[in-house]
Every structure is written in structure tokens, then in C-alpha cells.
C-alpha positions as CSV (number, residue, x, y, z in Angstrom):
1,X,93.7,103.6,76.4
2,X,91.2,106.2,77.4
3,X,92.2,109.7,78.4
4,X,90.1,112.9,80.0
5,X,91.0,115.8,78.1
6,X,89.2,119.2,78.4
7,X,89.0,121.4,75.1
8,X,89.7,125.2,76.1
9,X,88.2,127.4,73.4
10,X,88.9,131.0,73.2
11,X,86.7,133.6,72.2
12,X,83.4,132.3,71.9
13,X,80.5,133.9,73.5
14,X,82.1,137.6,74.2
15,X,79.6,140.1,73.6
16,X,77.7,138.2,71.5
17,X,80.5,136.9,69.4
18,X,81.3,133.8,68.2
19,X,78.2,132.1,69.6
20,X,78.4,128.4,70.5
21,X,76.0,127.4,73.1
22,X,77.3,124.5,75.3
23,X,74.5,121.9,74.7
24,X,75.4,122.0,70.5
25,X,79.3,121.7,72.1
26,X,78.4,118.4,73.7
27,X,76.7,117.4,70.4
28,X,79.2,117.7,68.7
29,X,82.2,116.7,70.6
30,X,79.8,113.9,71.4
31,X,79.6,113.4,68.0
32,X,83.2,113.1,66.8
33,X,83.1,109.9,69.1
34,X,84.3,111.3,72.2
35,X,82.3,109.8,75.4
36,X,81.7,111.8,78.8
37,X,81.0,115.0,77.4
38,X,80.8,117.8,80.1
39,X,80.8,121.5,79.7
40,X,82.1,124.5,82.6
41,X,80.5,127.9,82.1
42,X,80.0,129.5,79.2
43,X,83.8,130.5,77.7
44,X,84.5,127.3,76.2
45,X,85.4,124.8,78.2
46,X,84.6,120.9,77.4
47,X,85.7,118.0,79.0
48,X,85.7,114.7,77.4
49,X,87.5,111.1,77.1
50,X,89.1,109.7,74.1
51,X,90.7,106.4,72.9
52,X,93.4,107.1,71.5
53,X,94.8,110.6,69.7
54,X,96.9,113.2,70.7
55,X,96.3,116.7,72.1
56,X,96.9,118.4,68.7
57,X,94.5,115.8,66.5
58,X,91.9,116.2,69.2
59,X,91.9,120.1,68.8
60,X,92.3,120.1,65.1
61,X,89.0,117.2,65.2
62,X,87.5,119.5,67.0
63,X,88.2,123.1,65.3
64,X,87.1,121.6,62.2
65,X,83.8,120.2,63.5
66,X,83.3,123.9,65.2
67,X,83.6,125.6,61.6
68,X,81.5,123.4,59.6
69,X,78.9,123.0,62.0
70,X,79.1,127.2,63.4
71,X,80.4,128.7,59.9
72,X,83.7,130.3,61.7
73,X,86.8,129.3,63.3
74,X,87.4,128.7,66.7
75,X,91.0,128.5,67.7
76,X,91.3,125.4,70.3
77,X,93.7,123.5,73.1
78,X,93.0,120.3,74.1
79,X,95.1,119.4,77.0
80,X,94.7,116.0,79.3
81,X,94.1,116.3,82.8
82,X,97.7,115.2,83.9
83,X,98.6,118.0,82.0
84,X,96.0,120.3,84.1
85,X,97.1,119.4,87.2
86,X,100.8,120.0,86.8
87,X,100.2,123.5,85.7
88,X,97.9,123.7,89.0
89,X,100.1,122.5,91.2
90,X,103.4,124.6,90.0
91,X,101.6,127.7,90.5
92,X,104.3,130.2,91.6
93,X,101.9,132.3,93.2
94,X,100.5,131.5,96.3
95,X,96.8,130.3,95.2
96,X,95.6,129.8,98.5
97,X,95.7,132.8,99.9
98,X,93.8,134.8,96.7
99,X,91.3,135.2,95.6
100,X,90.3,133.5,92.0
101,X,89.8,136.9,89.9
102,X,93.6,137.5,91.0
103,X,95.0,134.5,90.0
104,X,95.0,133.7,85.6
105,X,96.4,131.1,83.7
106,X,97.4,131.5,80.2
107,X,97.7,128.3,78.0
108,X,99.3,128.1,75.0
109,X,99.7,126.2,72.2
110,X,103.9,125.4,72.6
111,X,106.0,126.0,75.0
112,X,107.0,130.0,75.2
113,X,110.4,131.0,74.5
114,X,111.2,133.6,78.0
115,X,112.3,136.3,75.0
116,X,109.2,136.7,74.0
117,X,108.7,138.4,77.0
118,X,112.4,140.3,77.5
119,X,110.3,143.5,76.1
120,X,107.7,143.7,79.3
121,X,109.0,146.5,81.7
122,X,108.0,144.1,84.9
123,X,108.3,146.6,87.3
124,X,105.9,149.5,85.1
125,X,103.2,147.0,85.9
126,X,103.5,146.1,90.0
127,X,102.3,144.8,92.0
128,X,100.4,142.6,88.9
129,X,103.2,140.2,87.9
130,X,104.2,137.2,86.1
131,X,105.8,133.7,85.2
132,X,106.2,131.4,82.9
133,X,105.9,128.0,82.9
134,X,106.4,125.9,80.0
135,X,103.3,125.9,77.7
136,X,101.5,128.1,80.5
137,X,101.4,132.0,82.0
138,X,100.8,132.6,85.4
139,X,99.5,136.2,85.8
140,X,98.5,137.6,89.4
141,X,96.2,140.7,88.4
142,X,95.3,142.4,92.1
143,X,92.7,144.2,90.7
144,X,91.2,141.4,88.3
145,X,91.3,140.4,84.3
146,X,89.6,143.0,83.4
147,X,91.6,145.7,85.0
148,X,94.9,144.7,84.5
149,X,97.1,146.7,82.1
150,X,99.8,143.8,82.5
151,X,97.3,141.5,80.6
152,X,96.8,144.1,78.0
153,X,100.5,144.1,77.6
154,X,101.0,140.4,77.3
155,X,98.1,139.8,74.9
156,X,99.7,141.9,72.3
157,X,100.0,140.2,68.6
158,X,103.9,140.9,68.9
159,X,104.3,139.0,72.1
160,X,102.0,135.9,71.3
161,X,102.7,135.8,67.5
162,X,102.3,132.4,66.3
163,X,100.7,130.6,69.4
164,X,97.5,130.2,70.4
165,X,96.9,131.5,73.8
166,X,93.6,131.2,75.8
167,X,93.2,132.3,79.8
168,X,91.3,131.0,82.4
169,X,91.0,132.3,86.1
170,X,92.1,130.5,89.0
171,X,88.6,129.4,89.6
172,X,88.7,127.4,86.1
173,X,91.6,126.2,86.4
174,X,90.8,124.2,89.3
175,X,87.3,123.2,88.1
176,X,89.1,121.8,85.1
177,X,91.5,119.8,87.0
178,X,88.8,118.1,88.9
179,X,86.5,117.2,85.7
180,X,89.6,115.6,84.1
181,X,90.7,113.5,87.2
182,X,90.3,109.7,85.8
């Protein structure tokens, strides 16, 4: 049966980092066998159908490909667009009434354990909060990524040790779920 998925890279193209322009990411997701091939921006974000596989074979397909053909690693999620849509649509926060750059997701690679985040003074950080949802973060930053201590905070080795976390804004997120609807 075929599936939309979209691959969520993290950390390519920051400052010049980690290059991987988006017409060699078609290429080569295209090239693993994988039909539909469309790209979001410039941070890594692919969407694609499969027959057959699961999320986890599909991302490690796909970090391999990355480091033979780029020459470095590339950690990667590859999550179906069912999958997209539920985190979308349990947003705890009330979506519609911010604005995008207030609104992040952070996915992960398993679902979190709420310990992991027992350490986070909440309040020290207000009015920029934060829930969990099962393999996903929800983080309203008022003031944007980029200006948030509270992100700083939660992106701490300690914190996400052993995952692989990558964050999209509210704009993304919803730009994703509409490339994966089959």
C-alpha cells in the first residue's frame, strides 16, 4: 500500500552548514525508489510516497543515502501524514489565534518520558510554555524561536539525550500536513 510520508531533517543548511540543496534531496529520495518527491523551504523538509516500509527504515534509507552521497550525517524522521495531522490537531495551544513564529513543534524520534522534563522551572520561563504530546513538543515562544530562553532550555543534551529531536514552526507544521494528505 502506498503511504505519504514527509522526511524532517535537522540541521542542514544553518549558516552554511550541513549543505544539502533541495533539488539533490529530490534526487535522491527519488532515487531510493520513492515516487512524489516534494520539498518545503530550505530546513529539510521532503515529502514523498512509499510502498511499503516503516517510518524508522525509511529514515535510516534515507540518512544513509544523505552521508554517502553529502559525506556527513544527517540525523532524520520520517513520519506519515496521519501521523502529521494528529499532532496538528491536538495542539494544546490555541493555533488560531497566533501567530506561526509563536507556535513550535518538536518531533522526536520516541515517545518522551514527562521526567525528562521534571527539571524545567516552568514558571522561570512565562509566559513561553509547554506540553508534551507523545513523540511531539508543543512550545508557545511569544517572542519567536529565536528568542526564547525556554527553547534553549529544552534543547539541552541532558534533556533530549538519546532522541532525535527536530522543530518546526506552526507554519510548517501545517504545510506538512497538507503535502502528506493522500
Amino acid at each position: 500500500m502506498t503511504r505519504t510520508y514527509a522526511a524532517l531533517l535537522r540541521g542542514i543548511n544553518v549558516s552554511g552548514h550541513k549543505k544539502v540543496p533541495m533539488a539533490d534531496l529530490r534526487a535522491l529520495i527519488e532515487g531510493l525508489g520513492h515516487g512524489g518527491v516534494r520539498t518545503y523551504l530550505q530546513s529539510g523538509n521532503a515529502v514523498f510516497t512509499a510502498d511499503g516500509g516503516d517510518e524508522e527504515s525509511l529514515a535510516a534509507g534515507l540518512r544513509t543515502a544523505i552521508e554517502e552521497h553529502f559525506g556527513y550525517a544527517v540525523d532524520v524522521l520520517v513520519r506519515d501524514g496521519a501521523y502529521l495531522r494528529a499532532v496538528a490537531d491536538a495542539c494544546p495551544f490555541p493555533a488560531a489565534e497566533l501567530a506561526p513564529k509563536q507556535l513550535h513543534v518538536t518531533y522526536f524520534s520516541a515517545p518522551v518520558d514527562p521526567e525528562r522534563f521534571a527539571a524545567v522551572d516552568r514558571p522561570a520561563y512565562a509566559p513561553e510554555e509547554f506540553r508534551l504530546g507523545d513523540c511531539a513538543l508543543y512550545l508557545y515562544a511569544p517572542d519567536g524561536l529565536g528568542r526564547s530562553r525556554l527553547a534553549d532550555r529544552l534543547a539541552r543534551p541532558r534533556v533530549n539525550q538519546g532522541l532525535v529531536a527536530t522543530t518546526r514552526n506552526w507554519n510548517t507544521v501545517t504545510q506538512l500536513v497538507e503535502m502528506t494528505r493522500d
